[in-house]
C-alpha positions in Angstrom: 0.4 18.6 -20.1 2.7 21.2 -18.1 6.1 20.5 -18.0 7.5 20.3 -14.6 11.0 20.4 -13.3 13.2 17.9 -12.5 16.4 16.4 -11.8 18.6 12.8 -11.8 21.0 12.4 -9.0 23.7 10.4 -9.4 24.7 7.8 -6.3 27.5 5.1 -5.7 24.8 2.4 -5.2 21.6 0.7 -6.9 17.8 2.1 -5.8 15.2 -0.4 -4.6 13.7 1.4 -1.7 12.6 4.3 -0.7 10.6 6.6 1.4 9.7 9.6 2.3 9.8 10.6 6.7 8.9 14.4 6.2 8.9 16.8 3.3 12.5 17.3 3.4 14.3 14.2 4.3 13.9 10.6 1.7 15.0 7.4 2.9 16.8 5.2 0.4 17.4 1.5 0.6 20.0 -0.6 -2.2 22.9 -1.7 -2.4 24.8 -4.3 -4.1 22.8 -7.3 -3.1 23.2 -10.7 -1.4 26.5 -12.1 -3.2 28.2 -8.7 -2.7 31.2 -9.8 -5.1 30.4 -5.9 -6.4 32.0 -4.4 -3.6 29.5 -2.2 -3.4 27.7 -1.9 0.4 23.7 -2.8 1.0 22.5 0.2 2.8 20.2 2.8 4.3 20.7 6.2 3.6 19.1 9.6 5.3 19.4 12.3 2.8 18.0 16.0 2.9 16.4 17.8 0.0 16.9 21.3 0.4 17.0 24.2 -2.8 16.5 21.0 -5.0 19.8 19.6 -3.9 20.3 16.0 -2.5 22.4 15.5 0.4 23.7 13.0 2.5 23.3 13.3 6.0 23.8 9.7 7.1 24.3 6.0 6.2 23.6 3.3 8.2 25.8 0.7 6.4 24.1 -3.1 6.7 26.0 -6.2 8.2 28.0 -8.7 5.5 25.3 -11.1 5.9 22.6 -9.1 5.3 21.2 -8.3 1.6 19.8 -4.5 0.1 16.5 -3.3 1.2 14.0 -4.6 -0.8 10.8 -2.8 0.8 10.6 0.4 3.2 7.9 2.3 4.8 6.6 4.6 7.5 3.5 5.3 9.1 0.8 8.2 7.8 1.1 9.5 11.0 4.2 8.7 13.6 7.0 8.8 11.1 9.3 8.0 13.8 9.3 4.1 12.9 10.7 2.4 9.1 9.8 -1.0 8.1 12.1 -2.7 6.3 12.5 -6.2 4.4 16.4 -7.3 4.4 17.1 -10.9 3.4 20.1 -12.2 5.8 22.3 -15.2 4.8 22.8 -16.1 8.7 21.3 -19.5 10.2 18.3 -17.4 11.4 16.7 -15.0 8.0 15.0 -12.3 10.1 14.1 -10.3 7.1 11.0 -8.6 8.7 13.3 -4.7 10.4 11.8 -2.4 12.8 14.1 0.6 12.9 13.3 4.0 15.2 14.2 7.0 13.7 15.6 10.1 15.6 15.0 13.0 13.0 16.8 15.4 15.7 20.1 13.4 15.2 19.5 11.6 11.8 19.6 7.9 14.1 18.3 5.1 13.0 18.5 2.5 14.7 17.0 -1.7 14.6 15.1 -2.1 17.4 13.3 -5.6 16.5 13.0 -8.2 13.6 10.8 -11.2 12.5 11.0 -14.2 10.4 8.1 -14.4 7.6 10.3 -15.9 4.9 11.2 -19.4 5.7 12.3 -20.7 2.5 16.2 -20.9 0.9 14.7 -19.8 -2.1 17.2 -16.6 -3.0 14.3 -15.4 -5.2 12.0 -14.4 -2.4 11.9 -11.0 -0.6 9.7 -9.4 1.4 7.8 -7.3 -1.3 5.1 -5.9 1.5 6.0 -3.3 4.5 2.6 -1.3 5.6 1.2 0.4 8.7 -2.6 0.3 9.2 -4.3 3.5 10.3 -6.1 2.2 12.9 -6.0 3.5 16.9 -4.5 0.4 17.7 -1.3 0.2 15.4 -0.7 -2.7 13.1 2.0 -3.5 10.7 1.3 -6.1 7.8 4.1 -7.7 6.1 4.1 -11.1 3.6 6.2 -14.1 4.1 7.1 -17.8 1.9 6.5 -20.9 3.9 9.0 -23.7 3.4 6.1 -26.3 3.5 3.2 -23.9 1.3 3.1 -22.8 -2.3 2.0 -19.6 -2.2 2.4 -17.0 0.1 1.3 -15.8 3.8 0.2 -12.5 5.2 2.1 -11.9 8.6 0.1 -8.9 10.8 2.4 -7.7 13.9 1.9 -4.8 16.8 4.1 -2.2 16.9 6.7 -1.4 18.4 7.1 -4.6 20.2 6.6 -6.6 17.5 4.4 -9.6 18.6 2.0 -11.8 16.2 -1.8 -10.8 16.3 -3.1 -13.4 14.2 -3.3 -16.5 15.7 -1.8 -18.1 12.5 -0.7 -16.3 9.2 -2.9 -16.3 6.6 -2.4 -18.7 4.0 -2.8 -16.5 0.3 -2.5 -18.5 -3.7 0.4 -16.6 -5.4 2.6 -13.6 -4.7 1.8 -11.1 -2.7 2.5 -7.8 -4.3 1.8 -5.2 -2.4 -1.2 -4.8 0.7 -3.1 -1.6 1.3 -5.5 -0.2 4.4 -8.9 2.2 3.6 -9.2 5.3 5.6 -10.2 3.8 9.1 -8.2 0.3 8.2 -11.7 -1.3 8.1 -10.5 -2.8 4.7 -7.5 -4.4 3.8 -7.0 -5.2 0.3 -4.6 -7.9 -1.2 -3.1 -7.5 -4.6 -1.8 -11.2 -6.4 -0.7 -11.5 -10.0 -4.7 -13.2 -10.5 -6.9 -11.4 -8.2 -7.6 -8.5 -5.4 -8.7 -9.7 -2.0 -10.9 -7.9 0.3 -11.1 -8.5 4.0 -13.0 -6.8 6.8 -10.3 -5.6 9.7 -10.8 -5.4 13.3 -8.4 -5.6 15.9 -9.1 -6.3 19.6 -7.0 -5.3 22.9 -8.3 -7.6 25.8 -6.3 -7.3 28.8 -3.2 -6.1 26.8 -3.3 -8.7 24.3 -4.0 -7.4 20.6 -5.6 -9.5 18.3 -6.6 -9.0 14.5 -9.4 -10.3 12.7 -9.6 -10.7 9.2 -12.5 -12.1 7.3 -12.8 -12.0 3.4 -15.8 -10.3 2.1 -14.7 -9.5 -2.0 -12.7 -10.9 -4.4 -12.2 -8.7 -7.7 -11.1 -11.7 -9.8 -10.8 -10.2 -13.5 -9.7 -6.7 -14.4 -11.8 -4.6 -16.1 -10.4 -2.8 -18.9 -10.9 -0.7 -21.9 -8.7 -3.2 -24.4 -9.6 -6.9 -23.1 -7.4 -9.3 -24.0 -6.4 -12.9 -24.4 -4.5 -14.2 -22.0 -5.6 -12.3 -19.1 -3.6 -9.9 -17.8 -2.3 -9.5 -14.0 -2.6 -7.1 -11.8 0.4 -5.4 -10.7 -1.2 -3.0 -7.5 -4.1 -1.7 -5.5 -4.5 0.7 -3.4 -7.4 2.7 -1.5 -8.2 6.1 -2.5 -7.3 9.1 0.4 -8.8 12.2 1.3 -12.4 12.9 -1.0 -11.5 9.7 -2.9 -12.2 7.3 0.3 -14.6 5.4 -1.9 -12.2 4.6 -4.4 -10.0 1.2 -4.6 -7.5 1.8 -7.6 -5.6 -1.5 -9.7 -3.1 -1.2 -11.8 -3.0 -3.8 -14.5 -0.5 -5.2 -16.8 -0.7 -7.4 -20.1 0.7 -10.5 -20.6 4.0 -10.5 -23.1 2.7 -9.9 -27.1 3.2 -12.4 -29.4 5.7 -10.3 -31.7 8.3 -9.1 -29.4 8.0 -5.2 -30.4 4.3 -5.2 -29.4 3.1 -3.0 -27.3 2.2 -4.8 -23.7 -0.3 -1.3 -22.2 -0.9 -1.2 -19.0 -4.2 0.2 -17.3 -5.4 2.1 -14.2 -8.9 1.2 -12.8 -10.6 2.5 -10.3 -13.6 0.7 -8.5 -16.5 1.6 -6.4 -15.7 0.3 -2.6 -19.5 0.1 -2.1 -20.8 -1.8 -5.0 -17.3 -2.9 -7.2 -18.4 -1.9 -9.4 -16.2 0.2 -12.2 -15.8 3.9 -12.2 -13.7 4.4 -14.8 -10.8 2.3 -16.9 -7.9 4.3 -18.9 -4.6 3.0 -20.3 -1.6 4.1 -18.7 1.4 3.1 -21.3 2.2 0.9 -23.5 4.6 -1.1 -20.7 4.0 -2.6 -17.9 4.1 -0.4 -14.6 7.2 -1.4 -12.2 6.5 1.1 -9.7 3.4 3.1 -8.2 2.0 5.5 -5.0 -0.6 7.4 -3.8 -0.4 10.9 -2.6 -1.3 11.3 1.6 -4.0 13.9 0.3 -5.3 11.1 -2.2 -5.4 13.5 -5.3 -2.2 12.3 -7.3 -1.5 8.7 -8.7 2.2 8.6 -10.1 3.1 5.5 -12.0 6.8 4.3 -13.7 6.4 1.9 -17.1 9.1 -0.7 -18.1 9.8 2.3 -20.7 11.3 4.2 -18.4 8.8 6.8 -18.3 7.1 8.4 -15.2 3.5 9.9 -15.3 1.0 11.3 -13.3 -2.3 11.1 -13.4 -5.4 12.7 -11.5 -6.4 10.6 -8.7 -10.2 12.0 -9.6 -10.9 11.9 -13.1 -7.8 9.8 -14.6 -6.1 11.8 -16.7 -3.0 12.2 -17.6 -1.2 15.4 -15.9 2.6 15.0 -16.0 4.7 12.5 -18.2 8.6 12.6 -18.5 10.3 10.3 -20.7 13.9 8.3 -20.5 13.6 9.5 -16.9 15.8 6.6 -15.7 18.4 4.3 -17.7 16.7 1.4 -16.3 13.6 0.4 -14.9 11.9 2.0 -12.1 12.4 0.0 -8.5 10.4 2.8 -6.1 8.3 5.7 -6.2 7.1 7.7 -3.5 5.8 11.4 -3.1 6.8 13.3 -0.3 4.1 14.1 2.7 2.8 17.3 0.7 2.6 16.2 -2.5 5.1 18.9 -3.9 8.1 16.7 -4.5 7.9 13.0 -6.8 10.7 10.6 -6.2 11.9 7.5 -8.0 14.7 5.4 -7.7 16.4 2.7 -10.0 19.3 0.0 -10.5 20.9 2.4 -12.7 22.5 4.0 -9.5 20.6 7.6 -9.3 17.2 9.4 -7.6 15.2 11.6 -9.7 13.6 14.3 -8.1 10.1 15.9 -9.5 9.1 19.6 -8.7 5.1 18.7 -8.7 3.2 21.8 -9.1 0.6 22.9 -5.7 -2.3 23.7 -7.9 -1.3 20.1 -10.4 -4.8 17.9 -9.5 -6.8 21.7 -9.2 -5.8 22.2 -12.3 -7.1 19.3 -13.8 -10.3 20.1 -11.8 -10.4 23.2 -14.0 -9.7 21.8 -17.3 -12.5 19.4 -16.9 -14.8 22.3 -16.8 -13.8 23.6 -19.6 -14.2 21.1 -21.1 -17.6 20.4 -20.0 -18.5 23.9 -20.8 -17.3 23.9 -24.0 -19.1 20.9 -25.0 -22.2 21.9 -23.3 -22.2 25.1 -25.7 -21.7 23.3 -28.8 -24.4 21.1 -27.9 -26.3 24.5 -27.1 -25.1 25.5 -31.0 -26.2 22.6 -32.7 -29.7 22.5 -30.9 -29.7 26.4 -32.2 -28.8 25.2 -35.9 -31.3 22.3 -35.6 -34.3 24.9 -34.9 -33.0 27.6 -37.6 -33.5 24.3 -40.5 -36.4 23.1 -38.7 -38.2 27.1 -39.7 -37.0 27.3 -42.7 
């Protein structure tokens, strides 16, 4: 694998989101949480990456009541709007943030917010912040009931923020991350026990939007290359981009080993949209992953592991094409790449951003090896059969 460059930057609070609004300027969301006895501010933060140097160019400093960022995320398209899930200990928890952004003057500013979690419970967060690519724009985010187990899928317009479904949808377990195909058709569901699949429509009658959502799949065990006993959960799905359209990718993880220094490997599948059926299964470590994204072109997958390892891997065959070790001194909270592909960043507790130079010609590349390798197996076969005739005449 090439060796890429790359560089931690050191900041005065903890990572837990980020995102990317163009190829030079990252979003970051942390802080020091809910009971900020830390001192330490929750926070958004604008920064500029220019001649691999992070800079500040503003923060947008979150009320007393309010807790860190916990999720963040713009549209493919009109980057000019940032989801964002913030916890609030007021009467009123209106977790569910609608910020513009001004890239011209490096504003942002809240211009709506929602209630989807209802419950006290401190543990709950809104995990899920995602823009559908549809003509008609719809934002899907996941809420906690106070009177459901489970959890519920909220779907809003935006800007203005009103419901389209006539009632959230009621889901079994955490939701742990959503994800749209190409022409948001599909929208896929990732719990800790299955994958969901629903058919998407949305409907603007006399300026009233309105989404459908009807479940048509349900990938309910992970296929891997290493089955094991108990199951494993998945971790994250997502649809492929670009010449990988027909392509839903899972991550796995394995449940805690017996003996505590076992290895728990994770595993990367990705599935068929037509027929789920299973293209191909590889492991990705030997951790579970805390942290994965998709490149907008659809041809890198980068992945952080509980060892505190980064990779990435092709989007098309696989395979393993970067890896840098004891890239963070704790776990991985956010990954994202930047709108070109060309720059990899992850965030973490430990209070820093590493930054990753990735290579133009990185999933070409991999393209090229694999025909090599192709060739060079399709001229030993072409030896052997050469062999095989010489001891056949003699």
């Amino acid at each position: 694998m090439p060796r890429v460059p790359h560089k931690s930057y050191p900041l005065d609070f903890p990572v837990y989101s980020l995102t990317f609004i163009s190829p030079h300027l990252l979003i970051l969301g942390g802080g020091g949480g809910s009971s900020s006895n830390s001192g330490v501010k929750n926070k958004l933060g604008i920064y500029s990456i220019t001649q691999n140097e992070l800079n500040l160019k503003l923060a947008y400093e979150l009320d007393n009541t309010d807790d860190c960022p916990m999720s963040l995320n713009v549209p493919l398209t009109n980057k000019h709007y940032l989801l964002a899930g913030i916890n609030s200990n007021s009467e009123v928890n209106e977790n569910c943030r609608l910020f513009s952004i001004d890239q011209q003057s490096d504003q942002i500013n809240q211009i709506h917010a929602k209630q989807t979690i209802f419950t006290n419970d401190v543990t709950c967060y809104q995990r899920v912040a995602h823009f559908s690519n549809a003509s008609i724009p719809v934002l899907i985010v996941d809420g906690k009931s106070t009177e459901k187990s489970g959890s519920q899928l909220h779907a809003f317009s935006y800007p203005d923020m009103n419901p389209v479904l006539r009632d959230p949808l009621q889901i079994n377990g955490d939701i742990l991350n959503v994800t749209f195909n190409s022409d948001s058709s599909l929208l896929a569901v990732a719990t800790p026990t299955n994958v969901l699949i629903f058919t998407f429509s949305v409907d603007n009658k006399e300026g009233k939007i309105h989404c459908n959502l009807n479940l048509s799949h349900t990938i309910n065990h992970p296929a891997l290359p290493k089955p094991s006993s108990p199951s494993p959960s998945f971790r994250h799905a997502n649809f492929g981009r670009g010449a990988h359209t027909n392509r839903l990718y899972t991550i796995t993880n394995s449940p805690p080993p017996h003996k505590k220094k076992a290895a728990r490997p994770s595993f990367l599948t990705a599935w068929d949209v037509s027929t789920w059926s299973v293209v191909r299964s590889v492991t990705l470590a030997d951790k579970p992953i805390t942290a994965c994204d998709l490149s907008e072109d659809g041809q890198l997958i980068a992945f952080a592991s509980a060892d505190l390892s980064l990779g990435i891997v092709s989007a098309k065959t696989l395979a393993p094409l970067v890896r840098i070790l004891s890239a963070h001194s704790f776990p991985v909270t956010c990954l994202s790449f930047d709108p070109t592909a060309t720059v990899l960043a992850s965030g973490s507790p430990d209070n820093s951003v590493r930054l990753i130079q990735v290579p133009q010609d990185l999933a070409a590349g991999d393209s090229a090896r694999a025909f090599v390798h192709a060739l060079v197996i399709a001229i030993l076969i072409a030896l052997l059969a050469v062999l095989l005739q010489l001891y056949q005449t003699k």
